[in-house]
C-alpha positions as CSV (number, residue, x, y, z in Angstrom):
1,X,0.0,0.0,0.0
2,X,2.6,2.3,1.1
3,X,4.5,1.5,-2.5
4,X,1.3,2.0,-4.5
5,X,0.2,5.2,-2.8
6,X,4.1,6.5,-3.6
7,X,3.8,5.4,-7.4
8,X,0.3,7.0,-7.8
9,X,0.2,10.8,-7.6
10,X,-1.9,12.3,-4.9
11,X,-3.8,8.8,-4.6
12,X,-2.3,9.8,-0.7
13,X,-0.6,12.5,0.7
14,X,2.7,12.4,2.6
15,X,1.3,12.3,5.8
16,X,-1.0,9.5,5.0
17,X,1.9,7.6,4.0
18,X,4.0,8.0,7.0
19,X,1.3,7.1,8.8
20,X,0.6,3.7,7.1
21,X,4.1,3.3,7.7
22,X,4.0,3.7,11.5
23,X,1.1,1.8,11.5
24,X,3.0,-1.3,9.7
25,X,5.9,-1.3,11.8
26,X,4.3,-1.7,14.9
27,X,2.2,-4.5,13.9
28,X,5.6,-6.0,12.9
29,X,7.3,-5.2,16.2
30,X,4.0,-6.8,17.8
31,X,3.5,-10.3,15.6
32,X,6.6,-10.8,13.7
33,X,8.8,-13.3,15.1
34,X,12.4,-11.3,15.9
35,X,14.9,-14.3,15.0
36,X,14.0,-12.7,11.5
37,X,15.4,-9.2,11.9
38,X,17.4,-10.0,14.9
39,X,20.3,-12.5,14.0
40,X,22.2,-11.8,17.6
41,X,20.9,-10.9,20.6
42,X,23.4,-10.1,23.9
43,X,22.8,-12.6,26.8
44,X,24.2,-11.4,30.2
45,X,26.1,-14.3,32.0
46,X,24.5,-12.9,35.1
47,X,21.0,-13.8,33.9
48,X,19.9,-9.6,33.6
49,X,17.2,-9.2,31.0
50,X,16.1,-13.0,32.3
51,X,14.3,-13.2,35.1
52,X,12.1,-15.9,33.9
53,X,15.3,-18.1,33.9
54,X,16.2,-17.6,37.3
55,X,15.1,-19.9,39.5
56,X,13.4,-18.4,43.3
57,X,13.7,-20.7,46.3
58,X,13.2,-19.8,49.8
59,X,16.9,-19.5,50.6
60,X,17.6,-16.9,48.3
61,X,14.6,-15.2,49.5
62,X,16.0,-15.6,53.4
63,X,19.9,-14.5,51.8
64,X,18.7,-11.4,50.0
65,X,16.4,-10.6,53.5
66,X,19.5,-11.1,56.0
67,X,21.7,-8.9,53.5
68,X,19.0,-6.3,53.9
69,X,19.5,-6.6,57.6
70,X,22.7,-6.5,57.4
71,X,23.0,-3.6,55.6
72,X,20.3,-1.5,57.8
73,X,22.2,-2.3,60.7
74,X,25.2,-1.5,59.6
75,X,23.7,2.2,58.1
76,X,22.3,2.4,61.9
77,X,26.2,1.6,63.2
78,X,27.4,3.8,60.9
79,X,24.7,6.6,61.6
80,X,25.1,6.0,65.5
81,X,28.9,6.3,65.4
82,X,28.9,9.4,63.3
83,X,26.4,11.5,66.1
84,X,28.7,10.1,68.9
85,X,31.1,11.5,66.9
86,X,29.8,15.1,66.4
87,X,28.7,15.1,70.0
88,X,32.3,14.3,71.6
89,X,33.7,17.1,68.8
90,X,31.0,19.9,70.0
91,X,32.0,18.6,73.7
92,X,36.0,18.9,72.4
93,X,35.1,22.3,71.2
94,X,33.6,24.2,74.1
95,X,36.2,22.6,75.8
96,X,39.0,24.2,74.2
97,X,37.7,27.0,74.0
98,X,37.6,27.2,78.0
99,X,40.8,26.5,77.7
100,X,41.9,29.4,75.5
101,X,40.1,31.4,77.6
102,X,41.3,30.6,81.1
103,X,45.1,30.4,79.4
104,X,44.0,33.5,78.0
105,X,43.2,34.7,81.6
106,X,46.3,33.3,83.4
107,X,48.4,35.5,80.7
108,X,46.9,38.5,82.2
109,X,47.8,37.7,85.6
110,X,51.1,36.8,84.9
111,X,51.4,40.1,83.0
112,X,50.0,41.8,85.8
113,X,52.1,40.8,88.3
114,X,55.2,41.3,86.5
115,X,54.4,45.0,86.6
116,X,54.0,44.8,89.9
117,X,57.1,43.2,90.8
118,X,58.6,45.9,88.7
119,X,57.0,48.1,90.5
120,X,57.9,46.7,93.8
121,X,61.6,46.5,92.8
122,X,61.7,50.3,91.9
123,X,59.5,51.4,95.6
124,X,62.1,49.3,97.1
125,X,65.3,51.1,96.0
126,X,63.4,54.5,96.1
127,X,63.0,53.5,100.4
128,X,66.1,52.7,100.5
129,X,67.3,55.4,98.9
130,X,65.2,57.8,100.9
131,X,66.0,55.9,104.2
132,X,69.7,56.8,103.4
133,X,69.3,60.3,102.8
134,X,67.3,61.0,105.5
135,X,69.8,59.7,107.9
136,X,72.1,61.6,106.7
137,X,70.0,64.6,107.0
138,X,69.1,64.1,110.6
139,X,73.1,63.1,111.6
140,X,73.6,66.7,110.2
141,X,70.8,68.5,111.6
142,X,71.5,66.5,115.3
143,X,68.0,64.9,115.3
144,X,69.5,61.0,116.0
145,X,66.4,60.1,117.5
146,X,64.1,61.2,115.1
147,X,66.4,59.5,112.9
148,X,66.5,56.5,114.2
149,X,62.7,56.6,114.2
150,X,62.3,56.8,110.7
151,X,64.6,54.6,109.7
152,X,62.5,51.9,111.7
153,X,59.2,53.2,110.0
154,X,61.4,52.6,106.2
155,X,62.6,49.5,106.9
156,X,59.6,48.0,108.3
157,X,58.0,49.4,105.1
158,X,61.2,47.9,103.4
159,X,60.6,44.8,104.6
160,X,56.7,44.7,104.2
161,X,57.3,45.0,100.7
162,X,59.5,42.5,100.4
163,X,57.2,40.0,102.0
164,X,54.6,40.9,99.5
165,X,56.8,40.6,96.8
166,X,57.5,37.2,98.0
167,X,54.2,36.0,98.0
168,X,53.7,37.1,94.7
169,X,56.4,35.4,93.7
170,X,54.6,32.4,95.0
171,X,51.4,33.6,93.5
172,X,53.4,33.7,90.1
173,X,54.9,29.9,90.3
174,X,51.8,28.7,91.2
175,X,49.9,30.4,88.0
176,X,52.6,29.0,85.9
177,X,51.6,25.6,87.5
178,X,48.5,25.8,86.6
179,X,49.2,27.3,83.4
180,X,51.3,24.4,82.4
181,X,48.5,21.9,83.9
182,X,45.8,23.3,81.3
183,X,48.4,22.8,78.6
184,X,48.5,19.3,79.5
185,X,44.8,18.7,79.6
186,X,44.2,20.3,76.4
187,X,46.9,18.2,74.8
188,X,45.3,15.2,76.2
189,X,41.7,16.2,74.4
190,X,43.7,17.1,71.5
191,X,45.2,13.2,71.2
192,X,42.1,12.2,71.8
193,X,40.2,13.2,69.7
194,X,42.8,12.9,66.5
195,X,42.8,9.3,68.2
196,X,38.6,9.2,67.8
197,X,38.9,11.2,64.1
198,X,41.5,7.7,63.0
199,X,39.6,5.3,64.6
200,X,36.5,6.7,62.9
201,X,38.0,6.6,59.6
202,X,39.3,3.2,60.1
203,X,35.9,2.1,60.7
204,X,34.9,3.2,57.5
């Protein structure tokens, strides 16, 4: 038909034609057999494109069932061990950043009381100094007593501020103590959690 309505002019228009033509080909596709346009047809080794050939039993139903246990539990293992994970880094993170900030506050402190031991140092020679020259202004003047008097009242000064300086001194150690003790702890989280991070990965 499609030949005849080709050979005889405007028996059918082009349309009409391809039409027929579409027509024809799937009736072909639908009741021609398709060793006789298909000489070679692919056949996976693994049976895909033949599920008819594959024989079900009730132990491959049972396998693919455990494998799909399996693999949920394993997405829950994998699911739970990541949220431990993010919780212990959050913990790790406020942590250190305690840390910085108490390290940050010891700093302080130990700059603090630097200046005052510089300041101490400087009021100390500054009462000696004035302790000396007011002896020697009293010898001259012949006020010994009153001398004497306040070269008690300096060097009990003298000596008050040495005590202080002292147990600032002590303050100062023990800071650095401390100081040296957060250092440490934070070193510890800091193995520890590159320790968690590796065994993490090696889980995976």
């Amino acid at each position: 038909m499609i030949r005849v309505g080709r050979a005889i002019p405007k028996l059918l228009s082009n349309a009409e034609i391809d039409r027929i033509r579409h027509e024809f080909m799937m009736y072909a596709v639908e009741t021609i057999d398709q060793s006789w346009y298909i000489k070679n047809k692919y056949h996976d080794s693994d049976g895909v494109g033949s599920p008819h050939r594959v024989p079900i039993k009730i132990d491959m139903i049972r396998a693919v069932q455990k494998s799909k246990l399996v693999y949920n539990q394993e997405q829950l293992s994998l699911k739970s061990l990541a949220d431990r994970k993010k919780e212990q880094s959050e913990k790790h993170e406020h942590t250190n950043e305690e840390m910085k900030k108490l390290i940050d506050r010891e700093n302080q402190l130990l700059s603090k009381q630097k200046g005052l031991h510089d300041k101490k140092k400087k009021t100390q020679l500054l009462v000696g100094e004035g302790r000396q020259r007011l002896d020697n202004a009293l010898k001259k003047s012949g006020y010994y007593i009153d001398a004497q008097t306040a070269n008690v009242l300096i060097g009990a000064g003298d000596e008050q501020v040495k005590l202080i300086s002292d147990e600032l001194f002590k303050i100062t150690d023990e800071l650095l103590k401390i100081q040296s003790k957060r250092k440490n702890v934070f070193s510890q989280i800091q193995n520890k959690k590159q320790k968690m991070t590796t065994t993490a990965n090696d889980q995976f």
